[in-house]
LUMMILO-429412 format. One record per residue (C-alpha): residue number from 1; x, y, z; residue in three letters. Coordinates in steps of 0.02 Angstrom, whole numbers. Layout:
<rs>
 num      u      v      w residuo
 NUM      X      Y      Z     ALA
...
</rs>
This chain:
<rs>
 num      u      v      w residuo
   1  -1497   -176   4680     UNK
   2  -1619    -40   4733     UNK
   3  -1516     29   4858     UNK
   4  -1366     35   4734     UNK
   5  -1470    134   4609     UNK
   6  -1527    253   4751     UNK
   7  -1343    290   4780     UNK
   8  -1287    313   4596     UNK
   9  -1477    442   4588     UNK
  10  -1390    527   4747     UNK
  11  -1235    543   4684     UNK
  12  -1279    632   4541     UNK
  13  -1326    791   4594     UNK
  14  -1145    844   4636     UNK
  15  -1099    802   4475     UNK
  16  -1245    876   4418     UNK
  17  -1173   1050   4512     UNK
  18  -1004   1008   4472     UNK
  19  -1058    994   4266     UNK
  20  -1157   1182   4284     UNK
  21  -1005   1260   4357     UNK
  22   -887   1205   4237     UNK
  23  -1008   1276   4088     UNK
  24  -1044   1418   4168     UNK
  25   -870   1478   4195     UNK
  26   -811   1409   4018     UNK
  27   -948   1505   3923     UNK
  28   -906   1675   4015     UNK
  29   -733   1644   3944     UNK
  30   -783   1657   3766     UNK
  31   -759   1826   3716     UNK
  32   -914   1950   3654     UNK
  33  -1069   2009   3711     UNK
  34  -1218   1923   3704     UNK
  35  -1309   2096   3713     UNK
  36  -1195   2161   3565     UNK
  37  -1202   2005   3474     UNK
  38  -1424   2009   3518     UNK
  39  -1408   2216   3438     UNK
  40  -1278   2207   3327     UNK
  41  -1134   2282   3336     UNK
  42  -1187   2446   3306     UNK
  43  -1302   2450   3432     UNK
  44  -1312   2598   3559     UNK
  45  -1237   2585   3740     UNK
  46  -1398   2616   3808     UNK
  47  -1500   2478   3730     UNK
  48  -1324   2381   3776     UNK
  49  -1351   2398   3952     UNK
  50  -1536   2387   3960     UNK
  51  -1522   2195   3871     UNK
  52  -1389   2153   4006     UNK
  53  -1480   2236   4123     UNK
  54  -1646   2141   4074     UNK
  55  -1570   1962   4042     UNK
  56  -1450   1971   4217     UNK
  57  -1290   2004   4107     UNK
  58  -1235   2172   4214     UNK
  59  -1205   2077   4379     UNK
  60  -1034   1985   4414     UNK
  61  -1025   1801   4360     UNK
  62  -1021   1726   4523     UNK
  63  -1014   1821   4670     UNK
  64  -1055   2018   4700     UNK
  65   -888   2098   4825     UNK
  66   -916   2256   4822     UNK
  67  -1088   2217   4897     UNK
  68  -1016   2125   5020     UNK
  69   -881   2275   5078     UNK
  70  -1050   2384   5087     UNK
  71  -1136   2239   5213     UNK
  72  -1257   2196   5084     UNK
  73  -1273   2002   5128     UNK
  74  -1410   1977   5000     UNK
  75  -1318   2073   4860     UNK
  76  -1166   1971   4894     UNK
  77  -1278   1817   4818     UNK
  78  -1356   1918   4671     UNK
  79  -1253   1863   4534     UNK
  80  -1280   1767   4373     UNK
  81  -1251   1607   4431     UNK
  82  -1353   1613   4600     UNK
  83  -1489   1690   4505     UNK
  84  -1466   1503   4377     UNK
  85  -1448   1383   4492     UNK
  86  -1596   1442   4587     UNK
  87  -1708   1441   4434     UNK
  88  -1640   1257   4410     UNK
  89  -1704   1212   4571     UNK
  90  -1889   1269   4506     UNK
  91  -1838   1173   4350     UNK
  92  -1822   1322   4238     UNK
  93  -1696   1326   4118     UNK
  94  -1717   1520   4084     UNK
  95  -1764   1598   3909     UNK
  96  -1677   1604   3764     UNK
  97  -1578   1776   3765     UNK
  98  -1600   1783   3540     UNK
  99  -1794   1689   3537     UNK
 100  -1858   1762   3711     UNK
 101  -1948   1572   3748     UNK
 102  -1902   1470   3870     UNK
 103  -1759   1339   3835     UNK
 104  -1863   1222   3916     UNK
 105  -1992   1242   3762     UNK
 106  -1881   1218   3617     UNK
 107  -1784   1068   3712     UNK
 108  -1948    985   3696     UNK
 109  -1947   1055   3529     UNK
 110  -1759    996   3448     UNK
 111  -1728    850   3548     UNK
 112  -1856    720   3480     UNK
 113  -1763    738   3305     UNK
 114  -1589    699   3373     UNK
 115  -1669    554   3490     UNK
 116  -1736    483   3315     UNK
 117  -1575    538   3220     UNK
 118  -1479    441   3353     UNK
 119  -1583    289   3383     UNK
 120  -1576    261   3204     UNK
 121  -1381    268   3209     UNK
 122  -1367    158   3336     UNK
 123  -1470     28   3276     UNK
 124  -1379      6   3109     UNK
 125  -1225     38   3199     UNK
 126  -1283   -126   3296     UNK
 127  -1346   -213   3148     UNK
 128  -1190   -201   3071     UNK
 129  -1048   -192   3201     UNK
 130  -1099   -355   3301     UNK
 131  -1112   -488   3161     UNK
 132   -959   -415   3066     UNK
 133   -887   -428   3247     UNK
 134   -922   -595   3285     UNK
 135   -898   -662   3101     UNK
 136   -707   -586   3114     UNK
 137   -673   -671   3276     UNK
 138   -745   -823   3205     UNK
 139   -630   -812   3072     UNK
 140   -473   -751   3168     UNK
 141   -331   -714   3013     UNK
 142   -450   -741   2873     UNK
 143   -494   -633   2724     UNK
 144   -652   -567   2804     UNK
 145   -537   -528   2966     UNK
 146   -427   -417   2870     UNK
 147   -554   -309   2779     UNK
 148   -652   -308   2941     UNK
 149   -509   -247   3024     UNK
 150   -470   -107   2880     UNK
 151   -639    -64   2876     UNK
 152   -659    -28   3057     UNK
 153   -492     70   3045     UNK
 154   -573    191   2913     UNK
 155   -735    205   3002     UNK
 156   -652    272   3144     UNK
 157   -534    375   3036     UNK
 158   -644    461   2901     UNK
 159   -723    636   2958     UNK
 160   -908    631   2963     UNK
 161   -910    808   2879     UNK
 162   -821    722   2721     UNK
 163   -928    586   2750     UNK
 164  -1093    682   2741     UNK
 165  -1039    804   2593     UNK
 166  -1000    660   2470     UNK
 167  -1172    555   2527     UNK
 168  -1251    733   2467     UNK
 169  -1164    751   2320     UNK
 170  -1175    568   2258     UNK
 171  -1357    528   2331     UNK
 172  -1439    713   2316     UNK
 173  -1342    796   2168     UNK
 174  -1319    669   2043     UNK
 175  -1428    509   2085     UNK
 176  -1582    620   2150     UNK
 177  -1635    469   2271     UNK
 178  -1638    558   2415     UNK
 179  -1658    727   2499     UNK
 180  -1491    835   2560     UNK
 181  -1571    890   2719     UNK
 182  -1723    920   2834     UNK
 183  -1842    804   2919     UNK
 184  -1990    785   2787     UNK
 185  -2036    857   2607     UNK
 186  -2131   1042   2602     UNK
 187  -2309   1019   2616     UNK
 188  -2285    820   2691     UNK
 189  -2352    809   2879     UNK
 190  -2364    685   3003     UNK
 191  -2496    689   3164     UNK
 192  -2393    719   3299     UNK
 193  -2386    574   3421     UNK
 194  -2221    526   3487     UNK
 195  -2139    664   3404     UNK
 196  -2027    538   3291     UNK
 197  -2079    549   3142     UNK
 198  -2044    367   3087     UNK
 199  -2116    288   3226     UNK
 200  -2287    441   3222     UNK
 201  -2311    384   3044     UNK
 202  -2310    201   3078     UNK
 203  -2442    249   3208     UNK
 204  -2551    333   3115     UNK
 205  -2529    228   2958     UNK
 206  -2441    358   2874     UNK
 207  -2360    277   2721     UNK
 208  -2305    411   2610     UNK
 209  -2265    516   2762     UNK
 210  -2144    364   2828     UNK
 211  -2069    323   2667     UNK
 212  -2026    516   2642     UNK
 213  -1958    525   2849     UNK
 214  -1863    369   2798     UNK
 215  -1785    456   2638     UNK
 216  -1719    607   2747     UNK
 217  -1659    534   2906     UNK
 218  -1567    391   2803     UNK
 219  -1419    487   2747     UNK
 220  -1385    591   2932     UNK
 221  -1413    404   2995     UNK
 222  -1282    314   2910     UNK
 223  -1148    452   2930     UNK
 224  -1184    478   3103     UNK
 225  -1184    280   3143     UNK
 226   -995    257   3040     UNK
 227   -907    292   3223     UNK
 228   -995    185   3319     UNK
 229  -1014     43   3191     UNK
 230   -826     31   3184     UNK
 231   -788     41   3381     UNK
 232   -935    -79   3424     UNK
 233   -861   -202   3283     UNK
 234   -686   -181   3345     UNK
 235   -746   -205   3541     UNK
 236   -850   -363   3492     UNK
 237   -704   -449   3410     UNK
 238   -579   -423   3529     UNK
 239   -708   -469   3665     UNK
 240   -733   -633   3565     UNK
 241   -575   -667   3521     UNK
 242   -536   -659   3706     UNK
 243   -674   -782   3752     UNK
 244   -647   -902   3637     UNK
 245   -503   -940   3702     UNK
 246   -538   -984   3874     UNK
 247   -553  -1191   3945     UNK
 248   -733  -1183   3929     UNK
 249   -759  -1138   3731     UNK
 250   -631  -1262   3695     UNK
 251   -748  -1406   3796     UNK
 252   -913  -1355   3725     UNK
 253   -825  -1368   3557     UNK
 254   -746  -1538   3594     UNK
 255   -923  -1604   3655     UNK
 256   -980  -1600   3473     UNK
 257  -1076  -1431   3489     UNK
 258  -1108  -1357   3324     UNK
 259   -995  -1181   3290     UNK
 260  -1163  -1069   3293     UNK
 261  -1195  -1137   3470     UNK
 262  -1036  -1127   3532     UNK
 263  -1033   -948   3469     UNK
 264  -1200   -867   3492     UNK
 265  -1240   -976   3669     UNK
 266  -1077   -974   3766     UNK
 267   -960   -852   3687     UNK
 268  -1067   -707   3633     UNK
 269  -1154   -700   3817     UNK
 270   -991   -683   3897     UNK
 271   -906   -558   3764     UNK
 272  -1066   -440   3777     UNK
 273  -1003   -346   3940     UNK
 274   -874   -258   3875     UNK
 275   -967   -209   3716     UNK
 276  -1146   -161   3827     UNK
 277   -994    -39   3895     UNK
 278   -935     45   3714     UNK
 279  -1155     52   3669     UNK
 280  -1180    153   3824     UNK
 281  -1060    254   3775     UNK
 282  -1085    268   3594     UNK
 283  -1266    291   3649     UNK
 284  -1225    459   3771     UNK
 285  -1131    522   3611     UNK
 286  -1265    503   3500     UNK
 287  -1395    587   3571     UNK
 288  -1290    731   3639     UNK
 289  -1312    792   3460     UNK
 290  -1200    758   3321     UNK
 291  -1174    920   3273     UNK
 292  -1067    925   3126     UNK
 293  -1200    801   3067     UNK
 294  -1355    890   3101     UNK
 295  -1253   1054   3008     UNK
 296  -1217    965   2862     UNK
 297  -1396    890   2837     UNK
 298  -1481   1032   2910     UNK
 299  -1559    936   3040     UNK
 300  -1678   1017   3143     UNK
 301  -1607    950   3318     UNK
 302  -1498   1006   3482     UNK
 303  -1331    980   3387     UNK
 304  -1372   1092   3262     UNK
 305  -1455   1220   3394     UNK
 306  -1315   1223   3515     UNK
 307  -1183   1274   3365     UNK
 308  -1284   1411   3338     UNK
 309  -1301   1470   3513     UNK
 310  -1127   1459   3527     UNK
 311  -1098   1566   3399     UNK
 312  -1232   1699   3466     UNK
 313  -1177   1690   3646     UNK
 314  -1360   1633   3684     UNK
 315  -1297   1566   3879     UNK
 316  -1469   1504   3930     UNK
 317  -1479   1375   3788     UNK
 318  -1283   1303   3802     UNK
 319  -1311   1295   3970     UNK
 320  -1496   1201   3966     UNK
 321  -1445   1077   3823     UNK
 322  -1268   1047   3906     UNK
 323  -1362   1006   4093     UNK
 324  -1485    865   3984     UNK
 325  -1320    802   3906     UNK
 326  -1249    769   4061     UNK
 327  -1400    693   4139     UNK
 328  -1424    565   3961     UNK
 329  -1249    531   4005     UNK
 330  -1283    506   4214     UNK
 331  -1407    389   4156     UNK
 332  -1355    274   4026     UNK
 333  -1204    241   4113     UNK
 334  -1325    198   4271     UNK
 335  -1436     69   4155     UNK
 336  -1269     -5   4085     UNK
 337  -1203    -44   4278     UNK
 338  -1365   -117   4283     UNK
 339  -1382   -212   4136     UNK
 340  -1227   -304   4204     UNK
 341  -1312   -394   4330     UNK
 342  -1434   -443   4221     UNK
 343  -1300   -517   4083     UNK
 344  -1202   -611   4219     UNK
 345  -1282   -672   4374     UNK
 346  -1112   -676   4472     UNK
 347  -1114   -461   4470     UNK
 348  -1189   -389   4594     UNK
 349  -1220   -237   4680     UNK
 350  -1281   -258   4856     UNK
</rs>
């Protein structure tokens, strides 16, 4: 096992280089200026250049030619993404070209709200999707199959955006239970511990500031977690349904063993690995930053933060928060190859 894990830690820094060239050259196909759009539009060519000239912007994207024609060796290197990749081997991410802090600053900054926001999700996603899951397998043809079915067909259908407006409208605007965005209540704070608010609160015994956390991650939660309740239920009853059909479910059952037994002891362990497969994944999604949901709710994470680089042509930050994206991804697809093993002793990896 260790050496397997050493291979999958090695093998991730091509993909690593692989992930930082294929950002790099999509974002210097978006047209504009990220000096213009820094200065406006209006701006003067000379305060143009010097922000291009300041931030790296004036020299080619890759590699420098006409340097190269003129037997300048080192000037053939000097371009923007030399001059990136060899701050990311010091572990510097760069500065934000709008803020002027580093990326590495505000990542530490954003991301603990969309690890809560998604943690959240996925839990109720998993609270949810699993029983339904197994209860519709269970029940293979039944009532509760059919709207299980239909309801997992609408969870994956409905748009989150729709989703989100109409928990506003009906939650915020007319009931007044809860708040339509943000992470706490003006003038409520919470020690900083952790960084998530919930579990900071619960920490410092924090009632009132967990109850009002609670009230404005709630609604970002559920519409976030709609997705990957309906794929996890779907996944879990097919994986059942699969299961329960095999020689050795049918001779546990004929052995007198009671239908929770049967179910949650044999089946279930059996059915998981397909569905640890769909969490990983769903899990990777989620805290890359659900971005229409942080915009709706105004949540103050990397979802949110990356739209509005985009928009502003702020290349450090897209190219930071894409980098950590790719590594959450690298890694919970590592812990899920591993978590096999553990599920089923007949996997291994050496």
């Amino acid at each position: 096992m260790g050496k397997y894990i050493l291979k999958r830690l090695i093998s991730v820094i091509p993909t690593l280089i692989g992930v930082t060239l294929i950002i790099f050259l999509f974002q210097r196909l978006i047209p504009g200026d990220p000096a213009v759009a820094m200065l406006g539009e209006h701006a003067s060519e000379e305060n143009v250049a010097r922000i291009r000239e300041q931030f790296g912007l004036d020299k080619p994207p890759f590699l420098n030619r006409d340097a190269l024609v003129e037997g300048d060796l080192a000037g053939f290197f000097d371009s923007q993404y030399v001059r990136y990749f060899e701050r990311l081997l010091h572990f510097d991410l760069g500065d934000s070209i709008h803020r002027r802090i580093p990326v590495v600053d505000t990542i530490k900054e954003r991301f603990p709200a969309t690890i809560e926001l998604a943690l959240l999700a996925m839990l109720i996603a998993l609270i949810v999707g699993i029983p339904i899951g197994i209860l519709s397998a269970a029940r293979r043809n039944s009532f509760i199959d059919g709207v299980t079915r239909i309801g997992s067909l609408i969870g994956v259908s409905i748009p989150i955006f729709w989703l989100g407006i109409m928990e506003i409208m009906f939650f915020s605007v007319m009931l007044k239970w809860l708040p339509s965005g943000g992470r706490l209540s003006p003038g409520m704070t919470i020690e900083p511990v952790t960084n998530l608010l919930l579990l900071d609160a619960l920490l410092t015994g924090n009632g009132p500031g967990f109850w009002d956390a609670l009230k404005h991650i709630i609604m970002p939660a559920i519409a976030l977690a709609t997705i990957p309740t309906a794929i996890i239920t779907r996944m879990t009853r097919s994986s059942m349904l699969d299961v329960l059909q095999e020689d050795y479910i049918r001779t546990a059952s004929a052995k007198g063993l009671g239908e929770r037994v049967v179910l949650f002891r044999h089946a279930l362990k059996n059915a998981f690995l397909p569905v640890i497969t769909i969490i990983g994944i769903q899990i990777g999604s989620l805290l890359a930053g659900g971005v229409l949901t942080e915009t709706i709710f105004s949540w103050p994470g990397i979802g949110k933060w990356v739209y509005d680089s985009i928009l502003g042509r702020d290349y450090p930050i897209v190219q930071g928060v894409t980098l950590l994206i790719a590594i959450v991804f690298l890694l919970v697809n590592l812990l899920v190859d591993i978590s096999y093993a553990i599920l089923d002793p007949r996997i291994t990896y050496e």
